[in-house]
VOBA-1610 file (N, C-alpha, C; in pm, whole numbers, padded with zeros to 5 digits, always signed):
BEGIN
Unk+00894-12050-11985Unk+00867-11908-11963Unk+00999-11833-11946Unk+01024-11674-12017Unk+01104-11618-11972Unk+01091-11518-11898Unk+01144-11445-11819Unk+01096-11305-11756Unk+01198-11214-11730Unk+01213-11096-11747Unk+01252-11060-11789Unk+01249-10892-11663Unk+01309-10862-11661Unk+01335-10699-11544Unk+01390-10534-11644Unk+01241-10511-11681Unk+01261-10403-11774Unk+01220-10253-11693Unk+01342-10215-11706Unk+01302-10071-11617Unk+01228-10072-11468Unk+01277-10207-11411Unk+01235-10220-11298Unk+01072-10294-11286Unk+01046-10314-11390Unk+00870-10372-11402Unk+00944-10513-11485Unk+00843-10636-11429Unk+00852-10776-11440Unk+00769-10768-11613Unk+00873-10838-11677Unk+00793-10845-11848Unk+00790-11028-11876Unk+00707-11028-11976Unk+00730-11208-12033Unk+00781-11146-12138Unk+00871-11236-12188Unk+00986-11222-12353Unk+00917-11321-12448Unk+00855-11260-12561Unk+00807-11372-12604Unk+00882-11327-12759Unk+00846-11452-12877Unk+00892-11420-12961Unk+00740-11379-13058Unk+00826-11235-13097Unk+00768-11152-13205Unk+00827-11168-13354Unk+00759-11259-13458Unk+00890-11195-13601Unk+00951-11267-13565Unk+00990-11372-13479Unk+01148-11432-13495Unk+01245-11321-13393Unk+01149-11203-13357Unk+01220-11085-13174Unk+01225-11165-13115Unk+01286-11112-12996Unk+01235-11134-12867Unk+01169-11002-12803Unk+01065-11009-12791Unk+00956-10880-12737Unk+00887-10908-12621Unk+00914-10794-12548Unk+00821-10772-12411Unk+00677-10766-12354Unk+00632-10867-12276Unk+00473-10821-12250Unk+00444-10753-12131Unk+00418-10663-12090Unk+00424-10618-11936Unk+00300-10728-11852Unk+00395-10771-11770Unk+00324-10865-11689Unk+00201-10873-11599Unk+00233-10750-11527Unk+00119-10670-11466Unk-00026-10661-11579Unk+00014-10595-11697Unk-00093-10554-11765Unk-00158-10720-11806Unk-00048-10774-11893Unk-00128-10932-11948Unk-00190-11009-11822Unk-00169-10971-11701Unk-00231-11070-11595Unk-00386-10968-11522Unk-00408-10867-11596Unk-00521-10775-11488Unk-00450-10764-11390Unk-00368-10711-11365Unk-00243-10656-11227Unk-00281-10775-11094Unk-00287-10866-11213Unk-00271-10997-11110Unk-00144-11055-11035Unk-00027-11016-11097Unk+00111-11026-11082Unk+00165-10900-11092Unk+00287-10859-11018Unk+00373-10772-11045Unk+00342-10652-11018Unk+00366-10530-11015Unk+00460-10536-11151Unk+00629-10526-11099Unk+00637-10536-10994Unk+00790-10567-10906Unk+00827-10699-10883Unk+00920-10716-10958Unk+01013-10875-10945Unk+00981-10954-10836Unk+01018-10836-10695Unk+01019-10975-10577Unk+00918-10999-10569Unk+00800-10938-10589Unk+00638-10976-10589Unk+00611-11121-10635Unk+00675-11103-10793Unk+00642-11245-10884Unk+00670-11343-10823Unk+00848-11346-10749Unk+00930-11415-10707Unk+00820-11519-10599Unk+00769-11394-10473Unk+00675-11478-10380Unk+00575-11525-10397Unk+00558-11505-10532Unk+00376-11566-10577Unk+00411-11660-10694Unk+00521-11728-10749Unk+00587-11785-10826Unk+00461-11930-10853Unk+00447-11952-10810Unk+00377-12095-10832Unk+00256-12074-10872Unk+00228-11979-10854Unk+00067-11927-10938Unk+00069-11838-11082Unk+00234-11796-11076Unk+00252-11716-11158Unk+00262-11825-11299Unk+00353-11931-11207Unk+00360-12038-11347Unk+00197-12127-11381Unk+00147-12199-11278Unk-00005-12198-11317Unk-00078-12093-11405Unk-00072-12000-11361Unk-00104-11859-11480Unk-00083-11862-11620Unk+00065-11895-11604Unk+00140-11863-11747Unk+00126-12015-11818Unk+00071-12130-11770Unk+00069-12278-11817Unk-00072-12299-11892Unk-00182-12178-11887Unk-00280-12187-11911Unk-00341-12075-12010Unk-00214-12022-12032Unk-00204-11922-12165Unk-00173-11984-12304Unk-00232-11902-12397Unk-00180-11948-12537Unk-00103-11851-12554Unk+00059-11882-12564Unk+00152-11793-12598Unk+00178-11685-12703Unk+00051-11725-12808Unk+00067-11625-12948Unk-00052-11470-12867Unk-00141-11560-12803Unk-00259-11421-12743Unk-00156-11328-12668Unk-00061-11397-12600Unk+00014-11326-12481Unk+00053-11247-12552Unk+00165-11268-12687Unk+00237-11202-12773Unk+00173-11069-12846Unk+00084-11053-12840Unk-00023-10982-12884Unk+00011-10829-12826Unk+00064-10682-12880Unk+00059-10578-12788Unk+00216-10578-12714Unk+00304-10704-12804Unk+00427-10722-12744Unk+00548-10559-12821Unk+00624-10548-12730Unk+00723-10428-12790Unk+00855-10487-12811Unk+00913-10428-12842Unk+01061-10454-12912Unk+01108-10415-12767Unk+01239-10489-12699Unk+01321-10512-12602Unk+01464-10416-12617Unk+01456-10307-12576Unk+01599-10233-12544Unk+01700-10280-12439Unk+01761-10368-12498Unk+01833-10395-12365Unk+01896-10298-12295Unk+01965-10214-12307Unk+01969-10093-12145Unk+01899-10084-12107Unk+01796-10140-12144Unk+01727-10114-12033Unk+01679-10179-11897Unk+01734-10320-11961Unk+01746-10453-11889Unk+01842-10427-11743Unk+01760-10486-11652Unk+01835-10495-11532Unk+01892-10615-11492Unk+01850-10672-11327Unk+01898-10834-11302Unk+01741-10868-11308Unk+01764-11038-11340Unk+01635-11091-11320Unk+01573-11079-11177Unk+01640-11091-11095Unk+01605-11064-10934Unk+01692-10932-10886Unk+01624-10827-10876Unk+01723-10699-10849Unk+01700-10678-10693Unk+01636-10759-10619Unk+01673-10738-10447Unk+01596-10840-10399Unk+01709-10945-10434Unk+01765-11094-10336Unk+01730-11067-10147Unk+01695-11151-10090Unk+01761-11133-09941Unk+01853-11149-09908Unk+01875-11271-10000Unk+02030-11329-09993Unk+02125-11369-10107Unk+02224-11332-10143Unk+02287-11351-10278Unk+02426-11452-10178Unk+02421-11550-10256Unk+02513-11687-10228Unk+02645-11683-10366Unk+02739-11646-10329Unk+02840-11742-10457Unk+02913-11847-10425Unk+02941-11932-10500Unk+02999-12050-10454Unk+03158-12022-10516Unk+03269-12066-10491Unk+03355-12075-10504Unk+03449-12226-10503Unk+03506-12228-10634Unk+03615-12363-10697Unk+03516-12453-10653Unk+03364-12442-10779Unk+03278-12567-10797Unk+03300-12659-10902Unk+03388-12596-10964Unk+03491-12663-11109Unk+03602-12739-11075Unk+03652-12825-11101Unk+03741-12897-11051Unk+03901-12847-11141Unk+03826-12809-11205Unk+03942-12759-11320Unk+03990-12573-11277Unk+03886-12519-11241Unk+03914-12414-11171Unk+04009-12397-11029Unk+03923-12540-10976Unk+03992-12507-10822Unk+04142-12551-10877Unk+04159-12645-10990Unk+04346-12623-10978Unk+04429-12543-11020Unk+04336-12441-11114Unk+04409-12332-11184Unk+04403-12219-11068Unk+04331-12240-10999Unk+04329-12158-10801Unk+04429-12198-10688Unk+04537-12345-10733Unk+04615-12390-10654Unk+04544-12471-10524Unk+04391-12486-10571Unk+04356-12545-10486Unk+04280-12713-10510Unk+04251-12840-10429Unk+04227-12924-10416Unk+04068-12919-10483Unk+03982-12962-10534Unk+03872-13002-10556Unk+03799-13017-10435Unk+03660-12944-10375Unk+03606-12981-10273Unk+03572-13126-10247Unk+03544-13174-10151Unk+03470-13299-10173Unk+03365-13291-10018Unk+03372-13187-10012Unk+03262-13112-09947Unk+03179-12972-10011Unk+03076-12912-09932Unk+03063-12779-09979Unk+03142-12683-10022Unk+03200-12620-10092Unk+03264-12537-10182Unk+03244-12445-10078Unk+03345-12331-10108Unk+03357-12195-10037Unk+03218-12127-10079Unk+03171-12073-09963Unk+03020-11981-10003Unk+03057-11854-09972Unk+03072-11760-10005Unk+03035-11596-09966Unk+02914-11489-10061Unk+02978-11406-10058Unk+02829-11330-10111Unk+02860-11216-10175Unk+02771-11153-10329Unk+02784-11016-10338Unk+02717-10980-10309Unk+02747-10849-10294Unk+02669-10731-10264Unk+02512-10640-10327Unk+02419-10661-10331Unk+02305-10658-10406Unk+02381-10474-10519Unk+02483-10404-10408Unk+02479-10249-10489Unk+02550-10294-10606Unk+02614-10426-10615Unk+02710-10448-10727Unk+02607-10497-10862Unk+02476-10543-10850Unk+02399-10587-10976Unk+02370-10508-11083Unk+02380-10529-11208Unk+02318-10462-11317Unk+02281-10572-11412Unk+02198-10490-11545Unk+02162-10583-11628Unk+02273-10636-11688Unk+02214-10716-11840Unk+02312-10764-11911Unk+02449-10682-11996Unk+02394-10524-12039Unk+02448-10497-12111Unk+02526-10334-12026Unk+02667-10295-12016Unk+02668-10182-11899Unk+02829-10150-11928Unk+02836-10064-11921Unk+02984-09998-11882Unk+03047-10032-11769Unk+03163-10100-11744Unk+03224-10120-11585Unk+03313-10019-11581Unk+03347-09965-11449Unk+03471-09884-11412Unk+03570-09965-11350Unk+03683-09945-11424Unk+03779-10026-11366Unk+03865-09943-11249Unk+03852-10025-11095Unk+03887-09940-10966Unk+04048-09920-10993Unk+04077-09782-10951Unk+04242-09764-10990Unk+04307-09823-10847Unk+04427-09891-10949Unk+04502-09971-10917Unk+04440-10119-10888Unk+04339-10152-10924Unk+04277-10295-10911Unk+04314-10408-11041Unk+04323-10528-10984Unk+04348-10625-11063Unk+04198-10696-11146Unk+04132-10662-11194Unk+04022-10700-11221Unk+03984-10813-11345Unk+03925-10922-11280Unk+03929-11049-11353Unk+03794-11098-11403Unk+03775-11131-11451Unk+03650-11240-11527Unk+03614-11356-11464Unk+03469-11400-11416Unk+03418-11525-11418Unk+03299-11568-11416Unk+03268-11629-11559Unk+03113-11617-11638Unk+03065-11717-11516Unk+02967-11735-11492Unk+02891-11792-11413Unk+02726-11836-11421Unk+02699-11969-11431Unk+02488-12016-11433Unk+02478-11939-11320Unk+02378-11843-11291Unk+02290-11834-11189Unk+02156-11901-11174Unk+02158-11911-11033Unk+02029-11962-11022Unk+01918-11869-10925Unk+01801-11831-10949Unk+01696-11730-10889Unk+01565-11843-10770Unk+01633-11865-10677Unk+01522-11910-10575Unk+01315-11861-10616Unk+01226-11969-10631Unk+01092-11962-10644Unk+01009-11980-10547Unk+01067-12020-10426Unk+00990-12070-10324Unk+01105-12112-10261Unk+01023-12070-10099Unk+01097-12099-09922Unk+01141-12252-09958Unk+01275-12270-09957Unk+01320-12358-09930Unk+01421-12400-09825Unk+01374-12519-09704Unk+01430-12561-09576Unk+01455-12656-09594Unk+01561-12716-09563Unk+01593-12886-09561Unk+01538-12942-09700Unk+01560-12912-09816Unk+01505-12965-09913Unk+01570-13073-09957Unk+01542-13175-10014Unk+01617-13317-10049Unk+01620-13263-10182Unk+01745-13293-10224Unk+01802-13272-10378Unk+01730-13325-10507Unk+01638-13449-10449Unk+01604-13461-10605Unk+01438-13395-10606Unk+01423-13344-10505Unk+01292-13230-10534Unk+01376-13065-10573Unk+01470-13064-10546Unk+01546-12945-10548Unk+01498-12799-10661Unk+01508-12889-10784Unk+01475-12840-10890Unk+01336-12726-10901Unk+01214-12779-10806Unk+01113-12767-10840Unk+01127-12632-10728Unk+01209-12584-10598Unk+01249-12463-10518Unk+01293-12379-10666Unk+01340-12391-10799Unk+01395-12307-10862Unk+01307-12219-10960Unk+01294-12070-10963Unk+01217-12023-11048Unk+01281-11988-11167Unk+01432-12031-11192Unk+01475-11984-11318Unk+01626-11981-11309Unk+01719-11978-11409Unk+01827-11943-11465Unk+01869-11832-11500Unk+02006-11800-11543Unk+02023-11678-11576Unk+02144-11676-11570Unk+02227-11556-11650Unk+02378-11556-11659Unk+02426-11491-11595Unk+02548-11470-11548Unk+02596-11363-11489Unk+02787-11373-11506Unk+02808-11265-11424Unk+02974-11285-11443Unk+02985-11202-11280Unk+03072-11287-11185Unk+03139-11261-11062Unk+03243-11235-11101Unk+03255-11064-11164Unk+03335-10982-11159Unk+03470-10945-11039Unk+03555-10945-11065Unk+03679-10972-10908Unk+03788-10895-10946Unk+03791-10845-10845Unk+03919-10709-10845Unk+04029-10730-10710Unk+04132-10852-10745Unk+04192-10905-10730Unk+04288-10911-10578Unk+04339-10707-10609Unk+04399-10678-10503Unk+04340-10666-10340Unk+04205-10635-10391Unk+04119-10633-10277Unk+04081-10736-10199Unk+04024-10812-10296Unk+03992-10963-10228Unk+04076-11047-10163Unk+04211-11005-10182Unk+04349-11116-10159Unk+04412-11054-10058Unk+04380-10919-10051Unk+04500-10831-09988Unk+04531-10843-09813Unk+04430-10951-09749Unk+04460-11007-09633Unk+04439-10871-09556Unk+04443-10957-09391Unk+04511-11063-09354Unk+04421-11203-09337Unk+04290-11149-09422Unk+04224-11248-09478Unk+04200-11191-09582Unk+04088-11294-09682Unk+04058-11296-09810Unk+03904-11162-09769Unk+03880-11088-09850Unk+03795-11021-09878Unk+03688-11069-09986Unk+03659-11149-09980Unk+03585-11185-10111Unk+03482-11119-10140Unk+03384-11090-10028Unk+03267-11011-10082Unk+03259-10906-10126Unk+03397-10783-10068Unk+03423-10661-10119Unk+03511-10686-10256Unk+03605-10737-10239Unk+03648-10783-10369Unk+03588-10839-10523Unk+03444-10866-10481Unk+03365-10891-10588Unk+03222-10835-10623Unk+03275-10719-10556Unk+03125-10612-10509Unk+03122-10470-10565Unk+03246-10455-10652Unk+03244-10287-10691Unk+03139-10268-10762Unk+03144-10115-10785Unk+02986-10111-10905Unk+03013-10162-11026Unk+02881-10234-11096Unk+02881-10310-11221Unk+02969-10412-11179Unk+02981-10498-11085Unk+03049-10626-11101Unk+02982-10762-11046Unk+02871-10741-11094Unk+02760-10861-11089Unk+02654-10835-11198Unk+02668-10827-11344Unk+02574-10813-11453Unk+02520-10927-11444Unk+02365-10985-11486Unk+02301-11101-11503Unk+02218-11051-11617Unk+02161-11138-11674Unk+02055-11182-11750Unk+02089-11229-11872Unk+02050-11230-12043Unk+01916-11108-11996Unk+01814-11120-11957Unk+01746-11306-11971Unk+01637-11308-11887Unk+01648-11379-11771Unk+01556-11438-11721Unk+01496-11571-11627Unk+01437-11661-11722Unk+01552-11792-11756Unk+01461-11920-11803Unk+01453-12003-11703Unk+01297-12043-11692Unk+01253-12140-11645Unk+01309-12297-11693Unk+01349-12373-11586Unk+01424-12499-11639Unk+01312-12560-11726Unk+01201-12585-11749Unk+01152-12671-11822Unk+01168-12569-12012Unk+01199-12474-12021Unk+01224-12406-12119Unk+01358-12480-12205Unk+01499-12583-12085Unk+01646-12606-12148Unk+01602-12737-12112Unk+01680-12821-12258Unk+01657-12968-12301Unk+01702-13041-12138Unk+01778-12951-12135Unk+01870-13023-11980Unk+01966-12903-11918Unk+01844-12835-11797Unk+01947-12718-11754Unk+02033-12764-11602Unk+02068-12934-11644Unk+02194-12972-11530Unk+02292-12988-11632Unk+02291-12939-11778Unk+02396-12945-11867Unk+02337-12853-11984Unk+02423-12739-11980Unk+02456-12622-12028Unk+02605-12553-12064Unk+02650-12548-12174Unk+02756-12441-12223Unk+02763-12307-12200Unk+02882-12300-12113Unk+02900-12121-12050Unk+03073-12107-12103Unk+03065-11942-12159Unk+03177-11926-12184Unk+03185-11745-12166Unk+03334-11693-12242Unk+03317-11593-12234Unk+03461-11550-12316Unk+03456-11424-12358Unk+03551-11355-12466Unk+03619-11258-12431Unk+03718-11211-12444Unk+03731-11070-12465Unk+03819-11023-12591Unk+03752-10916-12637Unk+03755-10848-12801Unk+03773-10950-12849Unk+03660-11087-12835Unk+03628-11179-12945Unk+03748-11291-12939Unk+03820-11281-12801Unk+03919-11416-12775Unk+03830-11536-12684Unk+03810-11604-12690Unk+03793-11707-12616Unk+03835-11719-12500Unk+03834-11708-12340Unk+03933-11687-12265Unk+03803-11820-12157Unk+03686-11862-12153Unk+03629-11941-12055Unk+03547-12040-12165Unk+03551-12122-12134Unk+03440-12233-12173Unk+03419-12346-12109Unk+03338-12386-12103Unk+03298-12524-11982Unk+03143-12539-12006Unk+03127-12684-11965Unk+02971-12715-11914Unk+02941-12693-11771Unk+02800-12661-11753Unk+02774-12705-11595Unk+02747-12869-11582Unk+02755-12953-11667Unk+02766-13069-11570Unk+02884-13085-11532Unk+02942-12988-11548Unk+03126-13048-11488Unk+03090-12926-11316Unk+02977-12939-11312Unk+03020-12863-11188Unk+02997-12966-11051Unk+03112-12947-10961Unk+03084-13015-10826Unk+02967-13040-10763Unk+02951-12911-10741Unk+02801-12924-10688Unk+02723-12872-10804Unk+02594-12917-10850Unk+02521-12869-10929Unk+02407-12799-10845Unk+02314-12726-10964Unk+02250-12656-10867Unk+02124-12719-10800Unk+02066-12861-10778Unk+02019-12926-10686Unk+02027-12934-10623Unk+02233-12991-10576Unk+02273-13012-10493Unk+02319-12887-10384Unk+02334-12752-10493Unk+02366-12657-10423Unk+02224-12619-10276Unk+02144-12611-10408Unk+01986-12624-10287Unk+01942-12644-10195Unk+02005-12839-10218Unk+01998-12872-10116Unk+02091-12872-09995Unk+02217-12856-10035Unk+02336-12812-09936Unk+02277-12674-09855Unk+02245-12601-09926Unk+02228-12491-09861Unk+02096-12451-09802Unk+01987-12525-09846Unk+01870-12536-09780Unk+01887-12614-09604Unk+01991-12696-09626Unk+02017-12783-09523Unk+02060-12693-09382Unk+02141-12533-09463Unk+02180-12489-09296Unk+02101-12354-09302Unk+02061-12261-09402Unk+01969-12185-09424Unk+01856-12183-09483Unk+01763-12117-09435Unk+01663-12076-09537Unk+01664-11996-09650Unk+01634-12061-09751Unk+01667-11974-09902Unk+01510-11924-09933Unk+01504-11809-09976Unk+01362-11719-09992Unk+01342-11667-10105Unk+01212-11690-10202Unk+01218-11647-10294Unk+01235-11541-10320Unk+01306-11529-10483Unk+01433-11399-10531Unk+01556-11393-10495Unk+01577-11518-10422Unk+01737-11527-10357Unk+01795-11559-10519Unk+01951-11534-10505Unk+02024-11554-10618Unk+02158-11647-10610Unk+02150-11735-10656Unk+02314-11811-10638Unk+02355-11796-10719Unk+02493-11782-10705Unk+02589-11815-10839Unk+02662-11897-10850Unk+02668-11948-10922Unk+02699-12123-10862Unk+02858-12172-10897Unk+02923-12087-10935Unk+03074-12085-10975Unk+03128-12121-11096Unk+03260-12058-11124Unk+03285-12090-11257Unk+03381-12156-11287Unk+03414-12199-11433Unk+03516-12261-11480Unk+03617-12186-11533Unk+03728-12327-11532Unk+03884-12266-11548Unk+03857-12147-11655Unk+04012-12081-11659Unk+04000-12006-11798Unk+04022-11821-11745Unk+04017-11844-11559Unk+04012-11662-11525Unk+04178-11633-11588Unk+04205-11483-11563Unk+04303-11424-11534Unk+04351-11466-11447Unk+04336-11472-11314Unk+04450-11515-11231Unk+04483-11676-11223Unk+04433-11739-11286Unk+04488-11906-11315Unk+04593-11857-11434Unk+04592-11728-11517Unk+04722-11790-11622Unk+04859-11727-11601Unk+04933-11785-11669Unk+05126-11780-11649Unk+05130-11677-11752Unk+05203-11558-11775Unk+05124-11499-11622Unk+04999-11419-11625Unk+04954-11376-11503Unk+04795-11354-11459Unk+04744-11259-11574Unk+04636-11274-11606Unk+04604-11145-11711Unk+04458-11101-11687Unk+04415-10979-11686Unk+04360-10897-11607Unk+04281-10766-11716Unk+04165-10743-11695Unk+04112-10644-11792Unk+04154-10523-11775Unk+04110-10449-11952Unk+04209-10314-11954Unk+04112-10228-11914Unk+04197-10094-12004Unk+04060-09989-12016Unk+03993-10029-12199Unk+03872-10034-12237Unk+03858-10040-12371Unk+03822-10145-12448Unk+03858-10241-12325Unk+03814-10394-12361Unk+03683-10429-12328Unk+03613-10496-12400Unk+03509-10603-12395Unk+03492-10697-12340Unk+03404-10720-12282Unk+03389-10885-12192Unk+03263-10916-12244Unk+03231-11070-12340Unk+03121-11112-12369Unk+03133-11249-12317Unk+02999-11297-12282Unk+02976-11345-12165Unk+02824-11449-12214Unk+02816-11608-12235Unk+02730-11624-12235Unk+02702-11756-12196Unk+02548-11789-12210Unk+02510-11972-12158Unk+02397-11980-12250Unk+02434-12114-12329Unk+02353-12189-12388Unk+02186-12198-12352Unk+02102-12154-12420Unk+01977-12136-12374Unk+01918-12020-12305Unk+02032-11934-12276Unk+01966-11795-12205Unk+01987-11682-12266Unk+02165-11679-12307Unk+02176-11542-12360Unk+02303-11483-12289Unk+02333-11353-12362Unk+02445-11296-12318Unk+02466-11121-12267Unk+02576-11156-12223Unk+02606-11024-12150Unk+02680-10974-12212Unk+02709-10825-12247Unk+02820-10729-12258Unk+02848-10662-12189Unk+02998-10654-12147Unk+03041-10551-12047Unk+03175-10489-12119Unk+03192-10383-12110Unk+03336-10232-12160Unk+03339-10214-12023Unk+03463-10277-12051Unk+03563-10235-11918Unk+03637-10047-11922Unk+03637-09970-11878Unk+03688-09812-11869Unk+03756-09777-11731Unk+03834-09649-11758Unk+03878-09625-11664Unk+03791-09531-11535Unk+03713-09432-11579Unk+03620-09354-11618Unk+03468-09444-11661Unk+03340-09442-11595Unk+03242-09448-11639Unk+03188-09364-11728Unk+03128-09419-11852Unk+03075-09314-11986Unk+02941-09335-12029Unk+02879-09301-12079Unk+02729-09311-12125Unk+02784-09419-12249Unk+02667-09515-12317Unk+02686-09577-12415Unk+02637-09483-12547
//
């Protein structure tokens, strides 16, 4: 299943023609579900019983063509948004730092920083602002003390994103700022949808990368990640409660601006494309000035 946050109402993405086209969820269920994300989020396990007992061509039926501006986040108000930090081993050395061999650094963005996949960023004056594509993962159910190899089944979905970072802020001490530093507006784009893991051959191994004006600048798998997102689950189920529509981001690989000799940092005018194997991609125009598309 995919799902999808269109104009603020929960859609299924199905394929139309070889599209990808929208069903409003609310309507295909008799306003049995939805039509607000966190709704689905807390009723998730009936939503997929629901959707397991459909024939996907009836669903498709009455489906529309998908504008992405219009696309938001798959979960647009988390309780709690988690990022993990140097879950890459290859990252944490291009960070000057050691490989965890514990929990990874956790902090958090800011829910005002989310948008969809596709958006104009403003670049903050005088900010150093960097790139880092990132798997998200969208919490389906209350998860407490969960043991890792049930982990999977707490997850209602996948999704892309980029933990956008504006360098001077976050660093500028006399500690690290991370959450403001990775919180301006437009610097948490996700989607474009929610895939459900049984949708990817294997979503504990997935290709994430990312471009700008069509350079290659990130690529990696998530099985190269430290903690994967089971383990993240369960790490973090272990000291909090995670609630459905929560959002992790589970960290990225080598390849930012500030790992290279020397640091390199987005302009005004540039492009950031942004994607993961099985879900889909993001566009972001970096400006100095916010503009209409």
């Amino acid at each position: 299943m995919r799902i999808a946050n269109l104009d603020q109402r929960a859609v299924l993405v199905v394929d139309a023609a070889g599209a990808d086209a929208a069903v409003d969820l609310a309507t295909a269920s008799d306003g049995r579900f939805g039509p607000d994300l966190p709704g689905v989020y807390r009723d998730w396990a009936h939503v997929q019983a629901w959707w397991t007992g459909l024939d996907p061509a009836a669903v498709a039926t009455g489906a529309v063509p998908i504008d992405r501006a219009r696309l938001g986040a798959p979960s647009p108000a988390p309780a709690q948004v988690f990022a993990i930090g140097l879950n890459y081993g290859t990252h944490a050395a291009e960070s000057g730092f050691e490989a965890p061999t514990r929990l990874p650094p956790v902090f958090t963005k800011y829910v005002s920083s989310f948008t969809g996949p596709d958006t104009d960023v403003a670049l903050p004056p005088g900010g150093n602002v960097d790139w880092e594509v990132e798997l998200v993962a969208v919490i389906g159910a209350e998860a407490s003390r969960v043991d890792e190899a049930a982990a999977w089944s707490y997850v209602a979905g996948l999704t892309a994103g980029q933990d956008i970072s504006e360098r001077v802020s976050q660093l500028a001490g006399p500690a690290p700022q991370f959450g403001l530093g990775k919180s301006f507006p437009g610097f948490s784009p996700q989607g474009p949808y929610l895939v459900t893991p049984d949708e990817l051959a294997d979503p504990d191994d997935l290709e994430l990368g990312c471009a700008i004006d069509g350079e290659d600048v990130q690529k990696g798998r998530t099985s190269d990640l430290i903690y994967s997102v089971p383990k993240l689950v369960a790490a973090l189920s272990a000291i909090v409660t995670l609630h459905p529509g929560d959002v992790i981001f589970t960290g990225t690989p080598a390849g930012v601006g500030l790992g290279r000799k020397p640091p390199r940092y987005l302009q005004d005018g540039e492009r950031l494309d942004s994607w993961i194997e099985g879900i889909g991609e993001l566009h972001q125009r970096f400006t100095t000035t916010t503009r209409a598309e």
